[in-house]
GUSE-890766 format. One record per residue (C-alpha): residue number from 0; residue in one letter; x, y, z. Coordinates in Angstrom, 1 decimal, always signed. Layout:
<sites>
site n NUM | res A | x X | y Y | z Z $
...
</sites>
This chain:
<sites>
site n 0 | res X | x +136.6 | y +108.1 | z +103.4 $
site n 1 | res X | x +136.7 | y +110.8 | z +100.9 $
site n 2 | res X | x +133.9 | y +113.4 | z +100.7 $
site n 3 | res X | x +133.4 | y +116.3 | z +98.3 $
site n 4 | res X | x +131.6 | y +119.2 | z +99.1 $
site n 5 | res X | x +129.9 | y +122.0 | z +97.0 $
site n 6 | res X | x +129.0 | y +125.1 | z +98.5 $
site n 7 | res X | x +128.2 | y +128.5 | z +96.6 $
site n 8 | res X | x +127.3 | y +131.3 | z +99.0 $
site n 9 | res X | x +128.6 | y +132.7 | z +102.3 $
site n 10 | res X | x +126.2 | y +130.7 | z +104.5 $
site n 11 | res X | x +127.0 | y +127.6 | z +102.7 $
site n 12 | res X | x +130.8 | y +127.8 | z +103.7 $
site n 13 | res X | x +129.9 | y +128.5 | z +106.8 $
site n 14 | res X | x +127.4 | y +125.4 | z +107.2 $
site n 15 | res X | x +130.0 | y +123.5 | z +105.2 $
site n 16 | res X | x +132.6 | y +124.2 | z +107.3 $
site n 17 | res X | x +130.5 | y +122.5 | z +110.8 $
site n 18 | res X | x +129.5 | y +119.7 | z +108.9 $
site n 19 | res X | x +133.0 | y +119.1 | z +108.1 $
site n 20 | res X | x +134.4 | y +119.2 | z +111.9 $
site n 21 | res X | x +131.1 | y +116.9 | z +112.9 $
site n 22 | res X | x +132.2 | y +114.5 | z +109.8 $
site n 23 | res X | x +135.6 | y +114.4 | z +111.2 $
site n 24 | res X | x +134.8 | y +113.3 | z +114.7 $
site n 25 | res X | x +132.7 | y +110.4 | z +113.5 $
site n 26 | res X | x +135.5 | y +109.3 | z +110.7 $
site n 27 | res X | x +138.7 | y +110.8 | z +111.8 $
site n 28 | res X | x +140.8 | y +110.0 | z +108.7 $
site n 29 | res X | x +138.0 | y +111.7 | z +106.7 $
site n 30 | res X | x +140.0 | y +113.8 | z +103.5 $
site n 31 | res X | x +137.8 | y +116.7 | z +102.2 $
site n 32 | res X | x +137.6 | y +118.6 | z +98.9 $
site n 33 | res X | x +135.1 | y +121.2 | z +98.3 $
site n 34 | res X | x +134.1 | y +124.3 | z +96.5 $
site n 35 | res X | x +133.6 | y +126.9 | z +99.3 $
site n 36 | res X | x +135.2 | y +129.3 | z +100.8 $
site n 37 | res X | x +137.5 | y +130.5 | z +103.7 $
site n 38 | res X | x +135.7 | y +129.1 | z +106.5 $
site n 39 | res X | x +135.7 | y +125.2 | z +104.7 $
site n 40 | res X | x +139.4 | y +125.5 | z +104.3 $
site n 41 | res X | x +139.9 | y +126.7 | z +107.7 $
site n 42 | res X | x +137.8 | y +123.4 | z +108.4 $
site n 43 | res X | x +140.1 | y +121.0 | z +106.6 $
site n 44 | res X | x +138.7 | y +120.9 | z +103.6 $
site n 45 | res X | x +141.6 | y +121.3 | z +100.4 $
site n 46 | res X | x +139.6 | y +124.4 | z +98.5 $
site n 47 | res X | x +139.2 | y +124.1 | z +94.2 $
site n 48 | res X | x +137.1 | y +127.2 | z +93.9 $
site n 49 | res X | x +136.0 | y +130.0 | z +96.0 $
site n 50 | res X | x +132.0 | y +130.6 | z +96.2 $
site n 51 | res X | x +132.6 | y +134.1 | z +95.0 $
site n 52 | res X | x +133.4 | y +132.7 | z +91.8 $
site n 53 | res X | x +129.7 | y +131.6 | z +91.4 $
site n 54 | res X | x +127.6 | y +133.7 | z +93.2 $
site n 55 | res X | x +125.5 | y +134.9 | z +90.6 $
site n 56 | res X | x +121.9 | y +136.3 | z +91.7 $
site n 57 | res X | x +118.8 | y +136.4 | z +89.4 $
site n 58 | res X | x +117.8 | y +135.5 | z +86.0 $
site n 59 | res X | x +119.2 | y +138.6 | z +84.4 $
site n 60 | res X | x +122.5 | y +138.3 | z +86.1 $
site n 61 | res X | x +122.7 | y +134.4 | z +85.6 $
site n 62 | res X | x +122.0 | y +135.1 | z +81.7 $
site n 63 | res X | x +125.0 | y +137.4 | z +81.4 $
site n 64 | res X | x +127.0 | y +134.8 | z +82.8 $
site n 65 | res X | x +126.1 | y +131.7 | z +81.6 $
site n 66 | res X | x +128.9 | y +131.1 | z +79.9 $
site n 67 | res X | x +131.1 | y +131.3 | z +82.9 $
site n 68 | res X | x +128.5 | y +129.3 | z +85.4 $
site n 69 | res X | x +129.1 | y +126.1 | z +82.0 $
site n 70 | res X | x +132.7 | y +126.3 | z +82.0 $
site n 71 | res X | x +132.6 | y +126.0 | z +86.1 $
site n 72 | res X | x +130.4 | y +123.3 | z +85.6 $
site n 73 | res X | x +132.6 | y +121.2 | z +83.0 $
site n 74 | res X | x +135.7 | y +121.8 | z +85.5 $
site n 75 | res X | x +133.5 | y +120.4 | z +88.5 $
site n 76 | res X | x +132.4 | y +117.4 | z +86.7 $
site n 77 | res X | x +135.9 | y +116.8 | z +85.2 $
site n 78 | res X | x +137.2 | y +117.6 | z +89.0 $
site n 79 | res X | x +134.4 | y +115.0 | z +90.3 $
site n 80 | res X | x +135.4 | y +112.1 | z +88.2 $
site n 81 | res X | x +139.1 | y +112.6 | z +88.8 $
site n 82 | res X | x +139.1 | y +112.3 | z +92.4 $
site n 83 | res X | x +135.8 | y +110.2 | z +92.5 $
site n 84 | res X | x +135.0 | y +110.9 | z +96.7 $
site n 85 | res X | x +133.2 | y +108.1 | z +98.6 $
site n 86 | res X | x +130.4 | y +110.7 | z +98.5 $
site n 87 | res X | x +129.1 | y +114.2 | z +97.1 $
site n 88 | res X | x +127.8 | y +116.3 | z +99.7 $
site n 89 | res X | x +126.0 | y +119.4 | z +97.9 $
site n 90 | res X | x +124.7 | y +122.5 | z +99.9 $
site n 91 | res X | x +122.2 | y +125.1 | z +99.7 $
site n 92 | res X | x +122.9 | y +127.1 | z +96.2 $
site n 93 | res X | x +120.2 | y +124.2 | z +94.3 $
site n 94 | res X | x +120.7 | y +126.2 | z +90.4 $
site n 95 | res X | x +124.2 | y +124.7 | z +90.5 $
site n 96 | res X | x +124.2 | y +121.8 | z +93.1 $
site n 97 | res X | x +120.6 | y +119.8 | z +91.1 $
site n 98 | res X | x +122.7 | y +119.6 | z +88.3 $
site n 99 | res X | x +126.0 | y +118.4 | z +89.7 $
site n 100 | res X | x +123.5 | y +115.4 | z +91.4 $
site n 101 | res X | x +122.4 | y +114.6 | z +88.5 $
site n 102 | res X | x +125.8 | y +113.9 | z +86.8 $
site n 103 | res X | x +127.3 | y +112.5 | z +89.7 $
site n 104 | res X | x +124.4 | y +109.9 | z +90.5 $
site n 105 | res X | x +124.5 | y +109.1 | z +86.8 $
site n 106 | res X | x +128.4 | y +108.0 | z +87.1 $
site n 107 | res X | x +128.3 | y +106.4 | z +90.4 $
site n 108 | res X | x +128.9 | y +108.8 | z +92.6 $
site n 109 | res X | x +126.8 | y +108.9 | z +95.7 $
site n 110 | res X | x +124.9 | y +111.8 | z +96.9 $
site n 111 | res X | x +123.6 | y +113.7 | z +100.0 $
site n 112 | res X | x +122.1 | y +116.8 | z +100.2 $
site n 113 | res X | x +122.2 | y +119.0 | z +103.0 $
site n 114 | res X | x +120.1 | y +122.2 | z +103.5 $
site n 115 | res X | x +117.5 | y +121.0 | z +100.8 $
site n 116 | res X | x +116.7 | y +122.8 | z +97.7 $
site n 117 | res X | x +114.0 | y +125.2 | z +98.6 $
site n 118 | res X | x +111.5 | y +123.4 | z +95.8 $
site n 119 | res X | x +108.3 | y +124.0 | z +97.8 $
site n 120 | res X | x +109.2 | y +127.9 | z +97.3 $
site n 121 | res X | x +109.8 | y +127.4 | z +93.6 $
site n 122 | res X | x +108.3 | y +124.2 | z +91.9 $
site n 123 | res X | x +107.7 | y +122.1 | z +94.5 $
site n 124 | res X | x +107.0 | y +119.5 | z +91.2 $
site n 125 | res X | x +111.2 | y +118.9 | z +91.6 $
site n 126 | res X | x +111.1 | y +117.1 | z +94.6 $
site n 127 | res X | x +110.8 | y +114.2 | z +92.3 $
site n 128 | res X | x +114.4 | y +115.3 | z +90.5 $
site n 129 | res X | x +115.7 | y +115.5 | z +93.8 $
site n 130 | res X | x +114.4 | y +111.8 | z +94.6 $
site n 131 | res X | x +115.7 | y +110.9 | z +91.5 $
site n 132 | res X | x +119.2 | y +112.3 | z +91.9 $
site n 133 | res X | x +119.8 | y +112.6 | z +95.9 $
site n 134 | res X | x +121.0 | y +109.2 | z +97.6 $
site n 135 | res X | x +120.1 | y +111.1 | z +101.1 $
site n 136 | res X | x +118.4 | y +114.7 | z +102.1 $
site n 137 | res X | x +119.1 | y +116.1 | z +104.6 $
site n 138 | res X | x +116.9 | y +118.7 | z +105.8 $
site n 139 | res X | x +116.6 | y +122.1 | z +107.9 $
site n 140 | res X | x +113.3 | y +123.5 | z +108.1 $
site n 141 | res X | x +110.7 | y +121.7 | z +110.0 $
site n 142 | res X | x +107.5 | y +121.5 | z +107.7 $
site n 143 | res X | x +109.9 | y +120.1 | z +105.1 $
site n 144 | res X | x +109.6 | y +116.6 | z +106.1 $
site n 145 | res X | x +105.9 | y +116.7 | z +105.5 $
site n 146 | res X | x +106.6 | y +118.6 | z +102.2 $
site n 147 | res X | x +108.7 | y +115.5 | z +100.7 $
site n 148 | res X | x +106.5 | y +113.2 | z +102.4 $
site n 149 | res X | x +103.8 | y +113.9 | z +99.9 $
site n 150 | res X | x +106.1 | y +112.7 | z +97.2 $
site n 151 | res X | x +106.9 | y +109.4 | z +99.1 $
site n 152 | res X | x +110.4 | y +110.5 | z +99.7 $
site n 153 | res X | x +111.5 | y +109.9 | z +103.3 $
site n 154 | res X | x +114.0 | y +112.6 | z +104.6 $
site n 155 | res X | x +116.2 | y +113.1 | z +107.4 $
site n 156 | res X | x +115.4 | y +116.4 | z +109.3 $
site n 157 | res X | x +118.3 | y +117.4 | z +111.7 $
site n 158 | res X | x +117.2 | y +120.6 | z +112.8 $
site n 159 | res X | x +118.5 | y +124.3 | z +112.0 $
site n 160 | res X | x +122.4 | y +125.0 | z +111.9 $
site n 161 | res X | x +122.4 | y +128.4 | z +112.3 $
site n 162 | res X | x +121.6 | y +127.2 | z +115.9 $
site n 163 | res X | x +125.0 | y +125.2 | z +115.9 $
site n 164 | res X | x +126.3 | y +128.8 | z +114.7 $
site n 165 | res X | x +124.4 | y +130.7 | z +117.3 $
site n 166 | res X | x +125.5 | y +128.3 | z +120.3 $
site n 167 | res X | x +129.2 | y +128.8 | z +119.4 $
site n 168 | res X | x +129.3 | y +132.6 | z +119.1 $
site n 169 | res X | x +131.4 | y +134.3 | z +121.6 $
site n 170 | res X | x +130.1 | y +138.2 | z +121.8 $
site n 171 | res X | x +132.9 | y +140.9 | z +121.5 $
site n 172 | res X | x +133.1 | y +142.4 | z +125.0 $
site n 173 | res X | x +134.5 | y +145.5 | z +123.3 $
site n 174 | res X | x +132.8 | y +145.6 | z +120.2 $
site n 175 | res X | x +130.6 | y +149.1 | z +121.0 $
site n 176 | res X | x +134.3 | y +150.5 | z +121.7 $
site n 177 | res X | x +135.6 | y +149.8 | z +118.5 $
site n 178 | res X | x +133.0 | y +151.4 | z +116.7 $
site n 179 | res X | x +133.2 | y +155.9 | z +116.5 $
site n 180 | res X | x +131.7 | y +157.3 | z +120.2 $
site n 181 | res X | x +128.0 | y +157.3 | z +119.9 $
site n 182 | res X | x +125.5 | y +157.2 | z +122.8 $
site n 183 | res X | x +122.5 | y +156.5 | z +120.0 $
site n 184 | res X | x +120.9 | y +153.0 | z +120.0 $
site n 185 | res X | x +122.4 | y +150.9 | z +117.4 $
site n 186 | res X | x +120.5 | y +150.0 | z +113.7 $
site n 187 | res X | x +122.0 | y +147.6 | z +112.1 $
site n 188 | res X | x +121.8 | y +147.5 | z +108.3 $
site n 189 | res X | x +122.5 | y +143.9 | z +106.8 $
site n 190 | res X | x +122.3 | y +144.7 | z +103.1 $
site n 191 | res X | x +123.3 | y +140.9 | z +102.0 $
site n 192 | res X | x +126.4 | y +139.2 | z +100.8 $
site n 193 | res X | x +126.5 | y +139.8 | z +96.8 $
site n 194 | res X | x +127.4 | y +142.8 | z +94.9 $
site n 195 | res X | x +123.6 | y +143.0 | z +92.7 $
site n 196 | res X | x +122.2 | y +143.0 | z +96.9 $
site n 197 | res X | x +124.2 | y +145.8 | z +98.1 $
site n 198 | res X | x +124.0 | y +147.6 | z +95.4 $
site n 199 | res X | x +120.4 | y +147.3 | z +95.1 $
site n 200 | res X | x +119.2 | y +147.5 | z +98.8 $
site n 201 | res X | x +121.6 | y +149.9 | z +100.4 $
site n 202 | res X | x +121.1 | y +153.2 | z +99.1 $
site n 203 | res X | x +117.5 | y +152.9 | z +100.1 $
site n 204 | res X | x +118.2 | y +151.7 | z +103.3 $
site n 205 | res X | x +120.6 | y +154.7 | z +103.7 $
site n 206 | res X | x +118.2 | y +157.4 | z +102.8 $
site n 207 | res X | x +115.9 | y +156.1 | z +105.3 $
site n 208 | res X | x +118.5 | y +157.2 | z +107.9 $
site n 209 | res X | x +118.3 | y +160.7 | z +106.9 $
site n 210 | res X | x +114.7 | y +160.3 | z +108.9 $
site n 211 | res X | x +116.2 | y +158.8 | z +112.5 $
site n 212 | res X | x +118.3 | y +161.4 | z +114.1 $
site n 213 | res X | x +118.3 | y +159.6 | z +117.6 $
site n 214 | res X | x +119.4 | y +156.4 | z +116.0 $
site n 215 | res X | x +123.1 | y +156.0 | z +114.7 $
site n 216 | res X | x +123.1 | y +153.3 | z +112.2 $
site n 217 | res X | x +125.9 | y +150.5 | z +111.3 $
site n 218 | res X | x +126.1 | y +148.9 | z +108.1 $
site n 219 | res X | x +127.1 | y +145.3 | z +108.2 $
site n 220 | res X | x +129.7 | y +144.4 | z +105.5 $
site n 221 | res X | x +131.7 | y +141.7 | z +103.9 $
site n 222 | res X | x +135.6 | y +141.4 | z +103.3 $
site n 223 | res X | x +134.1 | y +139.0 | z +100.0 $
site n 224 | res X | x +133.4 | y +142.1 | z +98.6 $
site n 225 | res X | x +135.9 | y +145.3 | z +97.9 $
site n 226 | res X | x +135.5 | y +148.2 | z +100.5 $
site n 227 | res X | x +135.0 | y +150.2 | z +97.3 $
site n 228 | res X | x +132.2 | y +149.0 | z +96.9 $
site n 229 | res X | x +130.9 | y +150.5 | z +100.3 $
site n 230 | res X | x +132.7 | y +153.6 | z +100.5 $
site n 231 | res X | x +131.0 | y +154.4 | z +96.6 $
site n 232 | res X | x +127.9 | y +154.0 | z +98.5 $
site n 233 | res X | x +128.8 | y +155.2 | z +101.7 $
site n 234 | res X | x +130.4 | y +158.5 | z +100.9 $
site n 235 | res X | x +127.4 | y +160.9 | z +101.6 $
site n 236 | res X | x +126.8 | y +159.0 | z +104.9 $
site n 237 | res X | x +129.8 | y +160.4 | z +106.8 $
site n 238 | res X | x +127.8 | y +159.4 | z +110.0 $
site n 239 | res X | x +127.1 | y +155.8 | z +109.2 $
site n 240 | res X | x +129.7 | y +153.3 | z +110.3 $
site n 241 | res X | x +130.5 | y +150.1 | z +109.1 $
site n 242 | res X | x +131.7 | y +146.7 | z +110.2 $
site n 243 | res X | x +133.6 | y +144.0 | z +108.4 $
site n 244 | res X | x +132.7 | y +140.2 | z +108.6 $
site n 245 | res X | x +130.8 | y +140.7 | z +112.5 $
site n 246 | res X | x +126.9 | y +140.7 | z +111.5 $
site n 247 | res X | x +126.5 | y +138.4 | z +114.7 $
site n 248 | res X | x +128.1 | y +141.2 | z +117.1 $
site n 249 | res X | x +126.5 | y +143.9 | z +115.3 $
site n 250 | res X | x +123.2 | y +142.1 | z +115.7 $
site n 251 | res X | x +123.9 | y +141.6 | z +120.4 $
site n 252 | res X | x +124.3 | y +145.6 | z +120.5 $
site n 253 | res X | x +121.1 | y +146.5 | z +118.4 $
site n 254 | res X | x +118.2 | y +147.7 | z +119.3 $
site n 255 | res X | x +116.4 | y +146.8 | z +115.3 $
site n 256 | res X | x +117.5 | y +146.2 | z +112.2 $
site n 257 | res X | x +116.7 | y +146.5 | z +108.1 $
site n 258 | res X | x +117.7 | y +142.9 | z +106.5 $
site n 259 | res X | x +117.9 | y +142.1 | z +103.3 $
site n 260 | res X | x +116.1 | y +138.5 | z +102.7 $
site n 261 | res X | x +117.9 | y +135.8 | z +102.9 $
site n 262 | res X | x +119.3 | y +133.6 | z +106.1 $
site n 263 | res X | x +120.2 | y +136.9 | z +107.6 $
site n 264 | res X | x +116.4 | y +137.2 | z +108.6 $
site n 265 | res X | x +116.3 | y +133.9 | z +110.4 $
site n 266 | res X | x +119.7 | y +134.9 | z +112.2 $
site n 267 | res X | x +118.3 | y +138.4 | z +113.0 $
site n 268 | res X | x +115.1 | y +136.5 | z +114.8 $
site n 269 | res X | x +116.9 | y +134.3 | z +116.3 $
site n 270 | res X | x +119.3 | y +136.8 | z +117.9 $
site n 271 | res X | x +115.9 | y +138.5 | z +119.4 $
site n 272 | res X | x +116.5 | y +141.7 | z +116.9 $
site n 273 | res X | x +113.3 | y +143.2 | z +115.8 $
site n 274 | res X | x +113.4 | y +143.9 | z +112.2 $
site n 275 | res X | x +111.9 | y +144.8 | z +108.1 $
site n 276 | res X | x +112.9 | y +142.5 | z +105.8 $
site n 277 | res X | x +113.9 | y +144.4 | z +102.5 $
site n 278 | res X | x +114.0 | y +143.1 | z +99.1 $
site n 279 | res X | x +113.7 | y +144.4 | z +95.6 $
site n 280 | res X | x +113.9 | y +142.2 | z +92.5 $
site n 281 | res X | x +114.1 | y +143.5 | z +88.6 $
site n 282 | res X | x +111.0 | y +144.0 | z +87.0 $
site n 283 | res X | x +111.1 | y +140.9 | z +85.2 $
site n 284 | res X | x +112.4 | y +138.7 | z +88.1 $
site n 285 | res X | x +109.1 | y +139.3 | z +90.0 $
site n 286 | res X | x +107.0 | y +138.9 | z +87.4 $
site n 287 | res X | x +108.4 | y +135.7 | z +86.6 $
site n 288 | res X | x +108.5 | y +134.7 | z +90.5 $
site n 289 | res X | x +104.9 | y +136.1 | z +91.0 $
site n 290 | res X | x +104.3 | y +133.2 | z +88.7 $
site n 291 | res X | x +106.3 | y +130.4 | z +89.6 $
site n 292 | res X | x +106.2 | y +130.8 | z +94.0 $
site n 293 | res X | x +103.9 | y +128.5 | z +95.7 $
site n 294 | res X | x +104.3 | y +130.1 | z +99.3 $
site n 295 | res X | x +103.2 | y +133.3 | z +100.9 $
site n 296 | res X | x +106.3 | y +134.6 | z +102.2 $
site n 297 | res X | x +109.9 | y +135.0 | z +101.4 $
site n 298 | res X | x +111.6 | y +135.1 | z +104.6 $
site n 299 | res X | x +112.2 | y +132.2 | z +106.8 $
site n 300 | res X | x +110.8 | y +133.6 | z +109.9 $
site n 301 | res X | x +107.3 | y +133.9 | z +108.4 $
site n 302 | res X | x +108.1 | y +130.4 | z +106.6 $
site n 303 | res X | x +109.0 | y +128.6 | z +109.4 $
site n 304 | res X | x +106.3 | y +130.2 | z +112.0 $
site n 305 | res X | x +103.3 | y +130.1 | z +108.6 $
site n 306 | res X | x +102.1 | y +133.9 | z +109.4 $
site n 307 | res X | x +103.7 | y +137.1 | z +109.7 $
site n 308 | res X | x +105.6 | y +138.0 | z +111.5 $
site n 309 | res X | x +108.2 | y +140.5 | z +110.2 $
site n 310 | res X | x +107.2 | y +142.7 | z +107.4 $
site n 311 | res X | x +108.1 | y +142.3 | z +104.0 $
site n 312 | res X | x +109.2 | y +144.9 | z +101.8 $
site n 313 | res X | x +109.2 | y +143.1 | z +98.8 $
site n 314 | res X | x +108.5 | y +145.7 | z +95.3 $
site n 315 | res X | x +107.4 | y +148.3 | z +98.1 $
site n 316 | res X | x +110.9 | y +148.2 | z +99.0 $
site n 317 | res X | x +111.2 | y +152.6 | z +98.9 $
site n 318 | res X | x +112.6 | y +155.0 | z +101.3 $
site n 319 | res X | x +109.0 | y +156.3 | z +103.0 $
site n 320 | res X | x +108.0 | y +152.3 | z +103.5 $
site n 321 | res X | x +111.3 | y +151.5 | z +104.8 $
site n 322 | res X | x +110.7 | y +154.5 | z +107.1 $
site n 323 | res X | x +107.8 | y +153.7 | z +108.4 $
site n 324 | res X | x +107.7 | y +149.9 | z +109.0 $
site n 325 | res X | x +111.4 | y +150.6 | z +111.0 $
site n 326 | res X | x +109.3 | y +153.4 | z +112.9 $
site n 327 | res X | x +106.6 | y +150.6 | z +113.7 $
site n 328 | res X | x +109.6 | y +148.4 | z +115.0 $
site n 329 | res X | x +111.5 | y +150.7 | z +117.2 $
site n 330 | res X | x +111.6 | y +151.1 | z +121.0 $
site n 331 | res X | x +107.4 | y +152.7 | z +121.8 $
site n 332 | res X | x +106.4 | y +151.4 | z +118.1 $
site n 333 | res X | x +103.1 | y +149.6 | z +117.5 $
site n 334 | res X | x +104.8 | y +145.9 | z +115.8 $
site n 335 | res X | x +107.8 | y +145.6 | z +118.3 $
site n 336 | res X | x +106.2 | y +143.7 | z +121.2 $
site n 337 | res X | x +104.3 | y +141.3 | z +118.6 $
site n 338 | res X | x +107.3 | y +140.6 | z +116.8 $
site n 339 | res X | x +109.2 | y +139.4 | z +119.8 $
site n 340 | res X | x +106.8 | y +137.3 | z +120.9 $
site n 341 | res X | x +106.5 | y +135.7 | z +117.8 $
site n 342 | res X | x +110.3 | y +135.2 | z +117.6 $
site n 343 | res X | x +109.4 | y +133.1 | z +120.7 $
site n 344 | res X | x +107.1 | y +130.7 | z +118.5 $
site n 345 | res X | x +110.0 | y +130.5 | z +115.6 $
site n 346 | res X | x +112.7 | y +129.1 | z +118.2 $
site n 347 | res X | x +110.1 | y +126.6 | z +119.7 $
site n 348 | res X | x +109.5 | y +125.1 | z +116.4 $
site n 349 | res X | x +113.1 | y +125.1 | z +115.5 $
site n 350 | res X | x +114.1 | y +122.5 | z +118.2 $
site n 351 | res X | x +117.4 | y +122.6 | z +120.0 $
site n 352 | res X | x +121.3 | y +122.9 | z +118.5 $
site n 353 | res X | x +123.0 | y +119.9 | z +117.0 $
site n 354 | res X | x +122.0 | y +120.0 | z +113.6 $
site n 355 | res X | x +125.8 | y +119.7 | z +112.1 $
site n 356 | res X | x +126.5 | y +117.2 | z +114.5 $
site n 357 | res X | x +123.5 | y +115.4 | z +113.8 $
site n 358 | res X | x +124.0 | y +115.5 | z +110.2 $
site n 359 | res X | x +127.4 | y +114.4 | z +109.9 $
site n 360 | res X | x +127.0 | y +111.4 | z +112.5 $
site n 361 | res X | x +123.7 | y +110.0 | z +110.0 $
site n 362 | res X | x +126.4 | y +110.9 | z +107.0 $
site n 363 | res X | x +129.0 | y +108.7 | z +108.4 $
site n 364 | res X | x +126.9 | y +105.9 | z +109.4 $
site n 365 | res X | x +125.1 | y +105.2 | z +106.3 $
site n 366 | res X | x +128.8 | y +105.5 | z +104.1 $
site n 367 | res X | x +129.9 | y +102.8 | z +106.3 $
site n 368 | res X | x +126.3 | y +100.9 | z +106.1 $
site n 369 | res X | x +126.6 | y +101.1 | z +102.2 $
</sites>
């Protein structure tokens, strides 16, 4: 059978590119196409175009490019129809991927989601689009299933794949020896993925540094992006290293970290690291989302255990907050022991690995069930 995937963000590819392997031992002479990105093509899968092509963040960036995100749309629907898979397997990144359901279901192209649109975040009123459009959902998140529930749609919950991820890490014996000597604890910073993230969250997580001379700090980057990008931002931080694509081994030698929100947080948890989630939106984003969220929190941790557990530096993102909420994290500070212990209630509630495998066997058997 033929399947086409669509992911449009680093942890997408990544997810993408398990499902994929799990697909492939349930229906060996399985052909893949997919917008994605290294890791998918590594996978198998023959790669149209790269997610950093679409990674646009925000209204006020998405308005600026809107011209580009309807031209990628026409090719992907002109792509779709030409190669017509036995199935459309969308990802994550819901802006793009609801619309692409929509057109596919409405020319006969079957669909399954996988990592569901986060709609109870947004509008959870477009769980009845995604009923309308989705053949199958596919969920990660465990309240989820009662979320859809309310709107009579039955889902598939297969667990979290970051702990498919997770289980098949293999630490870097020697990754502290690749890194400048330094006897300081580590601090990892994990300023995102995206160019409008690093930008935006970086510099204030460096100039909380200035304040933590026992600490050394390590910023967590991405070869997605240009070094440029980090040196610019970098270059009065002579002291601050960096490492490329190794978030996960940066994450086993520290000691806490400053995340910006997204799945990084969930990883960070689950990876028993202490940490402040960081995020700052424009003016007019937050406004607008302020609006429009129907949840307390932003980051999965808090999500998934529904309390807090890690704080959230939302538009109190600054350098004296950031300061002292890593202060209140650190070795002898007053949140540290709390927030481990509740790390212990997010992995109970997450269940066990298996999630790709999981996914892709349920994928497989209903294809062949019609």
């Amino acid at each position: 059978m033929t399947y086409y995937l669509i992911a449009g963000e680093r942890s997408g590819d990544l997810h993408g590119a398990n499902l994929i392997r799990s697909i492939r031992q349930h229906d060996p002479q399985a052909a893949f196409r997919a917008y994605g990105g290294e890791q998918m093509e590594a996978a198998g899968a023959t790669l149209v175009r790269h997610y950093r092509e679409m990674a646009f963040m925000g209204f006020v960036e998405v308005a600026r490019n809107l011209g580009t995100i309807r031209r990628i749309m026409r090719e992907c629907q002109a792509d779709l129809l030409a190669h017509r898979p036995d199935v459309l397997i969308l990802i994550d990144y819901s802006g793009f991927n609801l619309r692409v359901a929509k057109f596919a279901k409405a020319h006969g192209i079957r669909v399954f989601y996988y990592i569901a649109p986060k709609v109870w975040a947004w509008n959870p009123g477009r769980a009845k689009n995604i009923k309308a459009s989705v053949n199958r959902l596919f969920t990660i998140l465990p309240f989820e299933t009662e979320f859809f529930a309310r709107y009579d749609y039955r889902v598939d919950y297969v667990g979290n794949p970051l702990l498919d991820a997770l289980a098949q890490f293999q630490p870097d014996t020697q990754f502290l020896a690749k890194l400048p000597a330094d006897e300081r604890p580590v601090v990892a910073l994990l300023p995102g993925s995206r160019r409008q993230e690093i930008v935006g969250m970086l510099p204030t997580m460096l100039a909380a540094t200035r304040h933590f001379p026992n600490y050394r700090f390590v910023v967590g980057t991405v070869s997605n992006l240009p070094a440029s990008l980090y040196d610019d931002l970098l270059r009065d931080y002579p002291n601050v290293a960096r490492v490329s694509d190794a978030a996960y081994d940066l994450l086993t030698v520290a000691t806490a970290a400053l995340v910006t929100s997204g799945t990084a947080t969930l990883e960070t948890a689950l990876l028993n690291v202490p940490q402040v989630v960081c995020y700052k939106a424009s003016k007019l984003f937050y406004a607008i989302g302020k609006r429009v969220m129907s949840v307390r929190f932003i980051s999965l941790v808090n999500l998934i255990a529904d309390r807090e557990i890690v704080k959230e530096l939302i538009q109190d993102f600054r350098e004296d907050t950031v300061v002292a909420e890593l202060r209140a994290i650190l070795p002898g500070g007053t949140r540290r022991a709390d927030q481990l212990a509740g790390y212990a209630d997010v992995r109970q509630r997450m269940g066990e690995p298996g999630a790709s495998e999981r996914a892709g066997a349920l994928m497989v058997q209903a294809l062949r069930e019609g």
